[in-house]
MARLO-759094 format. One record per residue (C-alpha): residue number from 0; residue in three letters; x, y negated, z negated. Coordinates in nm, 3 decimals. Layout:
BEGIN
REC  resi  resn     east    north       up
REC   NUM   ALA        X        Y        Z
...
***
This chain:
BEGIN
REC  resi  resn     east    north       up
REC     0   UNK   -5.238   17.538    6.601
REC     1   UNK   -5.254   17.428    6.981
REC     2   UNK   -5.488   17.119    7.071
REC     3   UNK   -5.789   17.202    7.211
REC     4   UNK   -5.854   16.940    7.577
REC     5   UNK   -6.031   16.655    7.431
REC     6   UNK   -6.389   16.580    7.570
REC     7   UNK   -6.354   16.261    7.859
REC     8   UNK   -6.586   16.120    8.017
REC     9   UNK   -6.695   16.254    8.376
REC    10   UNK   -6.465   16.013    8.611
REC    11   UNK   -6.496   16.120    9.002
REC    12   UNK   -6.223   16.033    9.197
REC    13   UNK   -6.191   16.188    9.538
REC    14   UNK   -5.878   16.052    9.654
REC    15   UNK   -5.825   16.386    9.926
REC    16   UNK   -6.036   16.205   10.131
REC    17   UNK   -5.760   15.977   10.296
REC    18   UNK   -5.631   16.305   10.397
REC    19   UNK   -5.898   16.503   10.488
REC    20   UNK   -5.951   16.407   10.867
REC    21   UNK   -5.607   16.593   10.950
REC    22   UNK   -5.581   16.814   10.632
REC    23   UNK   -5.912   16.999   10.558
REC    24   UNK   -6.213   17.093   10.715
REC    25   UNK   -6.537   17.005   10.597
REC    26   UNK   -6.753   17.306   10.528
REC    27   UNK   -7.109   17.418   10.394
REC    28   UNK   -7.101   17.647   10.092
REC    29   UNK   -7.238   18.068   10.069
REC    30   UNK   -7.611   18.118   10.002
REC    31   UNK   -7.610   18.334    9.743
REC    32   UNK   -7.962   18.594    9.647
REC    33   UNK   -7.836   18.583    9.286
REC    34   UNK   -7.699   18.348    8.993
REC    35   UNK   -7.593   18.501    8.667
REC    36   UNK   -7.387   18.302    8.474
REC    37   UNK   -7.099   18.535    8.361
REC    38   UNK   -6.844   18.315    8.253
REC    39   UNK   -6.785   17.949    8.110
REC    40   UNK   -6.508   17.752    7.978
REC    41   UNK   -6.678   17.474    7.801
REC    42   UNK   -6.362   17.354    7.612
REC    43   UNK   -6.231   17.221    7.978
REC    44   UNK   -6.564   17.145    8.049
REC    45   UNK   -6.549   16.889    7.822
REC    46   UNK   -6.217   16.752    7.925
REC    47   UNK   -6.341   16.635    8.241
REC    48   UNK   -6.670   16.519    8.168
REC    49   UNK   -6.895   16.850    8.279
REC    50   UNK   -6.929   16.969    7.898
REC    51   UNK   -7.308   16.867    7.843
REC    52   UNK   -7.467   16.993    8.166
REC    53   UNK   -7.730   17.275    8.136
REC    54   UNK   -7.748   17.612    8.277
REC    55   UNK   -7.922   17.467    8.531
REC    56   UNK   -7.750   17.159    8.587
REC    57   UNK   -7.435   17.444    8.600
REC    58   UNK   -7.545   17.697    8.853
REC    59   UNK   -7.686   17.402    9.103
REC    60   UNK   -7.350   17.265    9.134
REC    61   UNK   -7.112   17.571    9.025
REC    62   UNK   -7.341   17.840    9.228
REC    63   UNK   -7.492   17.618    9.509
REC    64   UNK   -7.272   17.389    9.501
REC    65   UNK   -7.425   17.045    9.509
REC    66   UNK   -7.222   16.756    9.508
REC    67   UNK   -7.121   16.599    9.166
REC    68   UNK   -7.191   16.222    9.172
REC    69   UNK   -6.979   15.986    9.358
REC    70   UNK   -6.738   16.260    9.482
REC    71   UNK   -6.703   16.483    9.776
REC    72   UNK   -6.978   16.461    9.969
REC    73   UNK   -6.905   16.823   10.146
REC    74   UNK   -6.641   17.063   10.035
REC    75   UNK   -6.336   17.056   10.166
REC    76   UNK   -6.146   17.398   10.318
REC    77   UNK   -5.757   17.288   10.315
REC    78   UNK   -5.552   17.350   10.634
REC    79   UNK   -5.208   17.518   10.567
REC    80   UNK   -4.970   17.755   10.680
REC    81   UNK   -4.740   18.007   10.516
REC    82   UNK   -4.471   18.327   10.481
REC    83   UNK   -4.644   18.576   10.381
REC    84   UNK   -4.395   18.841   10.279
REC    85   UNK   -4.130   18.610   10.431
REC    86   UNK   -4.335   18.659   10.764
REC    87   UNK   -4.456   18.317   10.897
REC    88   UNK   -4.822   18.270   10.952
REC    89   UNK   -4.997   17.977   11.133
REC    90   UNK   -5.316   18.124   11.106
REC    91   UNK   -5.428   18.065   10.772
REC    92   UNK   -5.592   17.844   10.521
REC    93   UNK   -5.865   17.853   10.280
REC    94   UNK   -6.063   18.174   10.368
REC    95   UNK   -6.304   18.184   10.079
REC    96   UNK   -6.268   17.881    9.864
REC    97   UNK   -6.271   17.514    9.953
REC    98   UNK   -6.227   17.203    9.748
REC    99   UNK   -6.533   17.048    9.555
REC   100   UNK   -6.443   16.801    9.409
REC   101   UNK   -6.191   16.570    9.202
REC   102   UNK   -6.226   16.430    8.913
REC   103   UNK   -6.021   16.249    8.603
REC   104   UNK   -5.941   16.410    8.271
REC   105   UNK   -5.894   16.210    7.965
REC   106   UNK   -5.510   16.148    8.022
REC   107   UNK   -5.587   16.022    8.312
REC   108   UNK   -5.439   16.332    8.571
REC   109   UNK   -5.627   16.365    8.867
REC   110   UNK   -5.745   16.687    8.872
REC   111   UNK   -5.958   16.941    9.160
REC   112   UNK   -6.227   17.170    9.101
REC   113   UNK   -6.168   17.473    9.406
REC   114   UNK   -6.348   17.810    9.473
REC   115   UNK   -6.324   18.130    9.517
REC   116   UNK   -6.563   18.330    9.684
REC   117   UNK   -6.792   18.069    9.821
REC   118   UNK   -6.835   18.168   10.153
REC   119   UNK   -6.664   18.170   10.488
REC   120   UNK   -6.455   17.906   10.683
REC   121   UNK   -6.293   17.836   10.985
REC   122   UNK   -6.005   17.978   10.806
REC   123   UNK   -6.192   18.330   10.698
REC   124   UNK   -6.067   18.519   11.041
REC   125   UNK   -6.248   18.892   10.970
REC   126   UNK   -6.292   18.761   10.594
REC   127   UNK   -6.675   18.800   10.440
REC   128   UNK   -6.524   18.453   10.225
REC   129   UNK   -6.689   18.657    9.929
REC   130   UNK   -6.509   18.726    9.562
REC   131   UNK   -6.607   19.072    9.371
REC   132   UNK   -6.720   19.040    9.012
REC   133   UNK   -6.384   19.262    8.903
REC   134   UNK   -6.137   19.040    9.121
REC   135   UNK   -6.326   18.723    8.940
REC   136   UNK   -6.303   18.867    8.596
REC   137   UNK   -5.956   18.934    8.628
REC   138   UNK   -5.851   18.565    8.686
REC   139   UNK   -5.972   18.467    8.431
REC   140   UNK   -5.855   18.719    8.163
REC   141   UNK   -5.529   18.627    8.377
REC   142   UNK   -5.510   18.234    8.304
REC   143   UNK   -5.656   18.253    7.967
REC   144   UNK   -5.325   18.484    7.875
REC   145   UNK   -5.118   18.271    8.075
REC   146   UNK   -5.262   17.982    7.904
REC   147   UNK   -5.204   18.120    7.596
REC   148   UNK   -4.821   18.220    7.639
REC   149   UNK   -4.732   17.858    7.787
REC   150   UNK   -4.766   17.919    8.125
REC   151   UNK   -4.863   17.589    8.315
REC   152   UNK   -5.170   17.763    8.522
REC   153   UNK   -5.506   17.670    8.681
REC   154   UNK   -5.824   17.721    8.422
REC   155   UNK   -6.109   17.957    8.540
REC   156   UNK   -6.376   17.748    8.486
REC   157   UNK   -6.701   17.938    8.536
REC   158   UNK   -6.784   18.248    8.662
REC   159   UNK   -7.146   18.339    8.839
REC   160   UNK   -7.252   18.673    8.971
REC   161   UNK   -7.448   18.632    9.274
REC   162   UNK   -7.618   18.950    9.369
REC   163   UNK   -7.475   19.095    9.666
REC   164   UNK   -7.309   19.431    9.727
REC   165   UNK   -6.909   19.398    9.885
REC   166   UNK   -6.731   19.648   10.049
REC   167   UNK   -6.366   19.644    9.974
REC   168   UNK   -6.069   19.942   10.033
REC   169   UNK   -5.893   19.853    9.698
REC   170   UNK   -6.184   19.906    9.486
REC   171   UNK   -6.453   20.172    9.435
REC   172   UNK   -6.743   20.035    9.653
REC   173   UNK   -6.978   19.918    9.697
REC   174   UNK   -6.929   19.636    9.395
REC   175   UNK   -7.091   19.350    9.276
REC   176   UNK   -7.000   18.979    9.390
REC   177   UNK   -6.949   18.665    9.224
REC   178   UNK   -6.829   18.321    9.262
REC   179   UNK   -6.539   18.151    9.047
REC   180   UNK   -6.460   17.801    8.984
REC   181   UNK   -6.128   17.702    8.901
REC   182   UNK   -5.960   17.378    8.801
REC   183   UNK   -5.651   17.289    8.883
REC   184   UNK   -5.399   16.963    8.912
REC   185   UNK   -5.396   17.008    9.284
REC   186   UNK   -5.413   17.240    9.557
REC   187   UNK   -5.117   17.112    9.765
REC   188   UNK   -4.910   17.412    9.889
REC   189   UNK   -4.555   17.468   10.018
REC   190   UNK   -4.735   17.532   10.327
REC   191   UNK   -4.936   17.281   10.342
REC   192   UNK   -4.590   17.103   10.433
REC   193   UNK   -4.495   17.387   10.655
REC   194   UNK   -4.808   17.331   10.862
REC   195   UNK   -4.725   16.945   10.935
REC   196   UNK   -4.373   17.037   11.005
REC   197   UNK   -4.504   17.331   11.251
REC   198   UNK   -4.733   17.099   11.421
REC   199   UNK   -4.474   16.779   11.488
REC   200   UNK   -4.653   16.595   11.263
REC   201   UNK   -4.438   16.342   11.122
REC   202   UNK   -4.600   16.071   11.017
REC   203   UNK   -4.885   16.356   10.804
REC   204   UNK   -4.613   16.460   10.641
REC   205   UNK   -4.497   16.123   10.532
REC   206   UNK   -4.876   16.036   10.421
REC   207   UNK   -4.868   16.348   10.203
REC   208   UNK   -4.517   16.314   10.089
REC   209   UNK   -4.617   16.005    9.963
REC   210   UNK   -4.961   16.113    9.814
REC   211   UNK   -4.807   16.383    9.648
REC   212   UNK   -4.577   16.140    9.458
REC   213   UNK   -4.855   15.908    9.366
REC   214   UNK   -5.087   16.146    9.197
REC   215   UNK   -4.874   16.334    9.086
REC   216   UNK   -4.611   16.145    8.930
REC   217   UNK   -4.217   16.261    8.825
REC   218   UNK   -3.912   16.163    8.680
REC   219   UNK   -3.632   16.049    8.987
REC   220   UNK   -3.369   16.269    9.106
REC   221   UNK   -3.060   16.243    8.908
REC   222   UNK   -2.886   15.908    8.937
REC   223   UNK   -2.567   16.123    9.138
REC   224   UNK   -2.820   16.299    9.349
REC   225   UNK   -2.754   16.195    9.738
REC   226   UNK   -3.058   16.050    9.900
REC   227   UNK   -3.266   15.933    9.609
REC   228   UNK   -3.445   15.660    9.670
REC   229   UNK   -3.568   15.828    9.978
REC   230   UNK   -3.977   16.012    9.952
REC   231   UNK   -3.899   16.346   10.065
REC   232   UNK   -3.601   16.410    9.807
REC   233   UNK   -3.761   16.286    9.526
REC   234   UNK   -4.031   16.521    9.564
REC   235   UNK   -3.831   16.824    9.650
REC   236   UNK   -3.624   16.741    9.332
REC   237   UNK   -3.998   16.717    9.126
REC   238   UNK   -4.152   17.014    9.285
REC   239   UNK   -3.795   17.219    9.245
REC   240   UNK   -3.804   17.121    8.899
REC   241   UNK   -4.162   17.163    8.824
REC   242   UNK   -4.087   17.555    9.008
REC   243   UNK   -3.798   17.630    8.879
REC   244   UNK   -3.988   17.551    8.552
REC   245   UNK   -4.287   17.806    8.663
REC   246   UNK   -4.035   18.112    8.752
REC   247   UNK   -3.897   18.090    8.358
REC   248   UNK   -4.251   18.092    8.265
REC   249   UNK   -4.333   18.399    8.417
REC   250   UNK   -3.996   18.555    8.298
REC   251   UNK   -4.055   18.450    7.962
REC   252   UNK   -4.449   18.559    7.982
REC   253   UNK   -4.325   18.924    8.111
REC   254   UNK   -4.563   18.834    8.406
REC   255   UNK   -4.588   18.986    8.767
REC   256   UNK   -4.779   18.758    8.990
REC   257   UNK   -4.745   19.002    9.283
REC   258   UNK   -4.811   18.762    9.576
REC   259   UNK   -4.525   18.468    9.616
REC   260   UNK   -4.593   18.328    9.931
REC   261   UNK   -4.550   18.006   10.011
REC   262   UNK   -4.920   17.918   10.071
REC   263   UNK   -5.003   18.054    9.696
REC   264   UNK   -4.736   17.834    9.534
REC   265   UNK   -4.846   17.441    9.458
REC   266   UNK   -4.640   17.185    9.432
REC   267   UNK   -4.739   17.035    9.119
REC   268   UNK   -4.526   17.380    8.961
REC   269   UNK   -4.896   17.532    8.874
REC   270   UNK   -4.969   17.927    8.865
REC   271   UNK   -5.238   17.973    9.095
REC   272   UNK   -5.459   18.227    9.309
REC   273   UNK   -5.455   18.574    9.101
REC   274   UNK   -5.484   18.883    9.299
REC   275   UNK   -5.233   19.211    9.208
REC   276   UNK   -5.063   19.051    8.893
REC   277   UNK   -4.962   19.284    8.603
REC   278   UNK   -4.820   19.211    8.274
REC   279   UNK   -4.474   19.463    8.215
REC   280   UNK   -4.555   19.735    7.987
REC   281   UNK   -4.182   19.762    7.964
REC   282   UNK   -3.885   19.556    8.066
REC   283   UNK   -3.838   19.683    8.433
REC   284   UNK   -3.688   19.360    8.697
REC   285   UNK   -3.856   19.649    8.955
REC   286   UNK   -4.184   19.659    8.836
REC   287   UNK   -4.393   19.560    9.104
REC   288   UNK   -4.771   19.411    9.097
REC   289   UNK   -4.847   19.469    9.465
REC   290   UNK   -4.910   19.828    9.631
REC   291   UNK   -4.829   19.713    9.935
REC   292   UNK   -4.528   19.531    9.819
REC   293   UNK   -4.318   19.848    9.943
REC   294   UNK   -4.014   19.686    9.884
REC   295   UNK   -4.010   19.502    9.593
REC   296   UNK   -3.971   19.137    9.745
REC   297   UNK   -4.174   19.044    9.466
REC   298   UNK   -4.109   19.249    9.189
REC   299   UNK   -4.060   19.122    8.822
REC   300   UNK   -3.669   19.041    8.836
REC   301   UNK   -3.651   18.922    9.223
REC   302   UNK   -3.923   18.639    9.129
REC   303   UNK   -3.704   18.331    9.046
REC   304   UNK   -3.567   18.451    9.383
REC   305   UNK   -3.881   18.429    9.537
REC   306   UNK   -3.902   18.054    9.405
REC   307   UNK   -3.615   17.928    9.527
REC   308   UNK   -3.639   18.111    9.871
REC   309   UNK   -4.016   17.904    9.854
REC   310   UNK   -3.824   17.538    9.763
REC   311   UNK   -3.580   17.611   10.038
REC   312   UNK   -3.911   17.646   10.320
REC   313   UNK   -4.032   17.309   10.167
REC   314   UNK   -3.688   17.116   10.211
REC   315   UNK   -3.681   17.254   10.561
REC   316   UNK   -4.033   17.154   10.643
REC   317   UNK   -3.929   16.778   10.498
REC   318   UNK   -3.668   16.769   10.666
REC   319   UNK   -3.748   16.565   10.979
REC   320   UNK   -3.808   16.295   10.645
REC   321   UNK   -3.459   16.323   10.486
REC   322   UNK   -3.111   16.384   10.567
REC   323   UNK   -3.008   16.752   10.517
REC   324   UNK   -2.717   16.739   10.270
REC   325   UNK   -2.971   16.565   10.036
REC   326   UNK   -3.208   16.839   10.062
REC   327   UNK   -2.948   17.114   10.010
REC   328   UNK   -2.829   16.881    9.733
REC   329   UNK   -3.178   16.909    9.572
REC   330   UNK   -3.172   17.283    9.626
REC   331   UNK   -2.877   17.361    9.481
REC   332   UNK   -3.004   17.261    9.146
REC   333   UNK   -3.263   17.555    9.106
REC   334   UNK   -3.052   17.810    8.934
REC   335   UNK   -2.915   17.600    8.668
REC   336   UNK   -3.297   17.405    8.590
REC   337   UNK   -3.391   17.789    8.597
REC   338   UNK   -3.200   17.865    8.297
REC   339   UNK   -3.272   17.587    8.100
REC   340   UNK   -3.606   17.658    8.123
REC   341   UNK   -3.594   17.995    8.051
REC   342   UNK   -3.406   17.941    7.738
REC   343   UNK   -3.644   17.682    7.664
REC   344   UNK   -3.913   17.893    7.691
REC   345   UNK   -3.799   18.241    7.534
REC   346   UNK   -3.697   18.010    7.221
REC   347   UNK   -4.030   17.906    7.195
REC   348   UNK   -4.178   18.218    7.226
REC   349   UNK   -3.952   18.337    6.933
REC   350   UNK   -4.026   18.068    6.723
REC   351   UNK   -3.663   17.909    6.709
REC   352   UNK   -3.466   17.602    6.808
REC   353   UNK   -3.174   17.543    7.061
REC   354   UNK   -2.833   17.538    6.922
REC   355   UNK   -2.719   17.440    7.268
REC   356   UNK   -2.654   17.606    7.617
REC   357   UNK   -2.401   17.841    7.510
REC   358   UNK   -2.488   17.930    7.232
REC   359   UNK   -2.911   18.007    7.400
REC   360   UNK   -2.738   18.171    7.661
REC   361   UNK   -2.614   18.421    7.449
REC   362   UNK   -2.922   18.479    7.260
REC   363   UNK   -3.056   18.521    7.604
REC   364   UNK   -2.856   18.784    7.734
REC   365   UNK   -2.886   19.009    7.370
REC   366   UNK   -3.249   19.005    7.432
REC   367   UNK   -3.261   19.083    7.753
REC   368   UNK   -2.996   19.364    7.644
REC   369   UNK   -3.276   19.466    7.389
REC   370   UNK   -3.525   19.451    7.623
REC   371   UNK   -3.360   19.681    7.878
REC   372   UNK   -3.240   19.965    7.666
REC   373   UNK   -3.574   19.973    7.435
REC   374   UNK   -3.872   20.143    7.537
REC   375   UNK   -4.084   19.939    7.334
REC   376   UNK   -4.288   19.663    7.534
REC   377   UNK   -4.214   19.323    7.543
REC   378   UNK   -4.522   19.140    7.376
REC   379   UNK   -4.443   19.368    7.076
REC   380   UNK   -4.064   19.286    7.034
REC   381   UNK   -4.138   18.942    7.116
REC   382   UNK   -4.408   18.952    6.862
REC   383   UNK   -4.176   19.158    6.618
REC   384   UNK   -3.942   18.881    6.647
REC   385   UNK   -4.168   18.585    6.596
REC   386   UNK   -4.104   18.436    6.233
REC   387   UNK   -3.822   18.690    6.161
REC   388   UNK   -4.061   18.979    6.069
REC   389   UNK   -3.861   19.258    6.235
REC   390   UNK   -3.431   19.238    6.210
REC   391   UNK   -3.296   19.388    6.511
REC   392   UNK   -2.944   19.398    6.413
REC   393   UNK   -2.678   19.374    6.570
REC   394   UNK   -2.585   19.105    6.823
REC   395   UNK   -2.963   18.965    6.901
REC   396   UNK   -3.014   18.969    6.484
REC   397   UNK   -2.707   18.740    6.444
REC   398   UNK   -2.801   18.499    6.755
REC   399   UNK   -3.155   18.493    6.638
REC   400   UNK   -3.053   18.447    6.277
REC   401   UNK   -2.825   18.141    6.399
REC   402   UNK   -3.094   17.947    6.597
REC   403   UNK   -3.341   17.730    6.337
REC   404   UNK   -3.651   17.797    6.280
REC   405   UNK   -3.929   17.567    6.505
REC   406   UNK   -4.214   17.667    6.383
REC   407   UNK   -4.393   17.731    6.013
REC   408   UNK   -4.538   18.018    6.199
REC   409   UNK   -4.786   18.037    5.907
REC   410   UNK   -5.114   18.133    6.120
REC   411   UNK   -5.233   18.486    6.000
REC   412   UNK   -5.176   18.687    6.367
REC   413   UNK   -4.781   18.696    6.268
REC   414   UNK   -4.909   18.933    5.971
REC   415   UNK   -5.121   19.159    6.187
REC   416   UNK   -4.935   19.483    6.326
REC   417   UNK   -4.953   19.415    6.711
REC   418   UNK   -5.039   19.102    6.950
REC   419   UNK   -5.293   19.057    7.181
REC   420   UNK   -5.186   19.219    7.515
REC   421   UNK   -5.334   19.224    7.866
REC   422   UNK   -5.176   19.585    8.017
REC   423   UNK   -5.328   19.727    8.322
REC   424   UNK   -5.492   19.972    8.157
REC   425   UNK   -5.701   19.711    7.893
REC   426   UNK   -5.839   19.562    8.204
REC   427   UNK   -5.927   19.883    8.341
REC   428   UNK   -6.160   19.960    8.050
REC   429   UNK   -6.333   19.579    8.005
REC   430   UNK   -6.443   19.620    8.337
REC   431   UNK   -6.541   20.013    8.332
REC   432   UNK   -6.761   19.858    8.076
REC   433   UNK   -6.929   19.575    8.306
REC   434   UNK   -6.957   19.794    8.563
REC   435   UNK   -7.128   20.077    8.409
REC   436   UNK   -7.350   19.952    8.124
REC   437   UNK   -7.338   19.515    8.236
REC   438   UNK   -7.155   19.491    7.872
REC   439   UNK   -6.962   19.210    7.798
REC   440   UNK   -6.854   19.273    7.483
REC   441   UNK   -6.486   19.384    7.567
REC   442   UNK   -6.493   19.110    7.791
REC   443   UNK   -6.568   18.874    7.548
REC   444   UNK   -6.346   18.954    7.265
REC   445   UNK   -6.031   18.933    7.468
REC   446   UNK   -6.113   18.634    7.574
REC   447   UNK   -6.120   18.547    7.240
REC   448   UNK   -5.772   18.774    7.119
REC   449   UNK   -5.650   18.580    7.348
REC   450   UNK   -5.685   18.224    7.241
REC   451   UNK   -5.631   18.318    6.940
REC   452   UNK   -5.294   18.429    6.999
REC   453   UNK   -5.243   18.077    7.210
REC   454   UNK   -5.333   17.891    6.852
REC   455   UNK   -5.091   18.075    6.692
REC   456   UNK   -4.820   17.999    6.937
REC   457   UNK   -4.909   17.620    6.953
REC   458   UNK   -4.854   17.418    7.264
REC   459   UNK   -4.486   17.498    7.484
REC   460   UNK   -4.232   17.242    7.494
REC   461   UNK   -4.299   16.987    7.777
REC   462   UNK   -4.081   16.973    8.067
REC   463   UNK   -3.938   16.699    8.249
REC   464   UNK   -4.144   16.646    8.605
REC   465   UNK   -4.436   16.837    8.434
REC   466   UNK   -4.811   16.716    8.459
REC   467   UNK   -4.891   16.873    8.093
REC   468   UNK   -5.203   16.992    7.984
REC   469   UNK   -5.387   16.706    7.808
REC   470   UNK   -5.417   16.725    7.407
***
């Protein structure tokens, strides 16, 4: 059974304002002619101390945003730059969210509350800085799955329909509008680096070097790693970790995320900012999320790719803070932190133990074997698998057979014929069902599927450099 957050008391901390006069904008929120609450997670409500407000208490700071006590006075609309498509951008930052506030959960992780859909920026460009009620509903059937299979993600927090009609090409339009909430352990990109770097800024990029290492603390580099003691390596060693750790999860998930620029990819190793993601609906490295992803930069197989391509942007934009060789040092540990995770993470999902690198290796490459010459999906072998309810054969029975059991896996979804699943076309039909008759229903009971499937699982194996979920 996985831990639900514990309840903490509500502790503000705003510590982004040391950094705000060069790293964020100060902006005024959307007026909005309509709040419905759609959507509220009230389990990490409680863990940072926002569990007993009332519906109105809720909408007046989650739909008009008015400041929680003792925290940011205005919101906050972070300055960064990024590739986009591997195309470099210095005209961007956040467009239709901003940061509200921070706050402290129970274990003491500093954590931010950001938007989506609140309204325009400097940052917008030709942007309306408006969400639609489909785009908000998808992120957070998105990060519950996530959640559920391991993945360390932002939580959608609440969800508020506010009344207006949006005009958008990739959706049947008009549609309805709505604002989400999300929380998150931070909302430092890759390019908010970049951006310093761009700009000459040297001694920014030390500040936030070193605020990144404060709040969010990491193991040190490897006692043989050149370089450190020095700022800027340690944190390209935590963040490659922490990345490196984020690619297996979405290998191990069967998760498309669609859009791997650097300015969607945190530091802190956190899955972030959902727009075309997809779940496989068979094992295909060329499945792609994105439409306009014509040529599969981002496909299902080239995204640990995508991750280290992303590190190596960071170590170049920390560069004027560190010699090279220890950055390239740092780099060159991706691939092999890669795998361990990855066979740290498809164990879990199976249910088993290591019986060492080799030895999970092989296991490894039998089910990936598996994967690629069966049609069926990959939640259902994986589920199949789970507690040794379905023998392959062959090769991937024996390695499976070998590795020891890790779990009681006693919870009655391992009896049930299939898992919960999030395809494409399940998405497709909860929201045919908002749009036409405002029914929730569908809606609802994944939701609910879905944690359900995350108690059965239990909680992933921490990693080292990780800011874990708090139990």
């Amino acid at each position: 059974m996985r831990p639900e957050p514990q309840a903490a008391p509500y502790r503000p901390d705003p510590q982004i304002l040391s950094l705000a006069p060069w790293l964020a904008d100060a902006v005024a929120p959307a007026r909005f002619p309509g709040e419905t609450l759609r959507f509220r997670n009230q389990r990490w409500a409680d863990a940072v101390g926002l569990g007993a407000l009332d519906e109105a208490g809720w909408l007046g700071h989650f739909a008009r945003f008015e400041a929680l006590a003792d925290n940011l006075p205005r919101p906050l609309a972070l300055r960064y730059h990024g590739h986009q498509f591997r195309v470099y951008n210095p005209e961007i930052g956040d467009g239709r969210g901003f940061l509200f506030a921070q706050l402290r959960d129970g274990a003491g992780r500093l954590l931010d509350l950001g938007t989506k859909g609140s309204g325009t920026t400097p940052w917008s460009r030709d942007g309306d800085g408006r969400l639609t009620l489909k785009g908000a509903m998808r992120e957070v059937l998105a990060t519950e799955m996530l959640e559920a299979l391991g993945v360390n993600t932002s939580k959608s927090l609440s969800v508020i329909e506010t009344g207006e009609s949006l005009w958008r090409s990739d959706e049947p339009s008009p549609t309805r509008s709505a604002v989400l909430v999300r929380l998150s352990h931070g909302h430092i990109r890759i390019g908010s680096f970049q951006r310093l770097y761009a700009l000459g800024q040297r001694d920014e990029l030390a500040a936030l070097t070193d605020y990144c290492l404060r709040i969010f603390p990491g193991p040190l580099p490897p006692a043989d790693a050149p370089g450190r003691d020095q700022p800027a390596v340690i944190l390209l060693h935590q963040t490659i970790e922490r990345l490196a750790d984020q690619a297996a999860s979405y290998m191990a998930a069967g998760f498309v995320h669609g859009v791997l620029n650097t300015d969607n990819m945190n530091i802190t190793g956190e899955s972030f900012d959902y727009g075309p993601w997809r779940w496989l609906p068979r094992w295909d490295g060329g499945f792609t999320a994105a439409y306009f992803d014509h040529a599969g930069l981002y496909a299902f197989g080239r995204q640990p790719e995508a991750f280290r391509w992303n590190c190596a942007q960071l170590a170049q934009a920390l560069s004027p803070l560190a010699e090279v060789p220890a950055l390239i040092a740092a780099l060159d540990r991706f691939e092999g932190r890669f795998q361990q995770h990855l066979a740290r993470r498809v164990l879990w999902r199976l249910g088993r133990g290591s019986r060492g690198a080799e030895a999970d290796a092989a296991l490894l490459e039998a089910l990936g074997a598996q994967m690629r010459e069966s049609a069926e999906p990959p939640d259902a072998l994986f589920f199949a698998l789970r507690g040794w309810r379905h023998n392959p054969g062959g090769e991937l029975g024996a390695r499976i057979a070998a590795a020891p059991p890790a779990t009681d896996d006693d919870d009655p979804l391992w009896s049930e014929p299939a898992p919960p699943t999030l395809l494409i076309e399940e998405v497709e039909r909860v929201w045919t069902m908002i749009d036409e008759a405002d029914d929730w229903s569908a809606f609802t009971a994944k939701v609910a599927a879905i944690r359900r499937l995350g108690n059965a699982l239990g909680p992933a194996p921490a990693a080292a450099g990780h800011l874990p979920d708090a139990a």
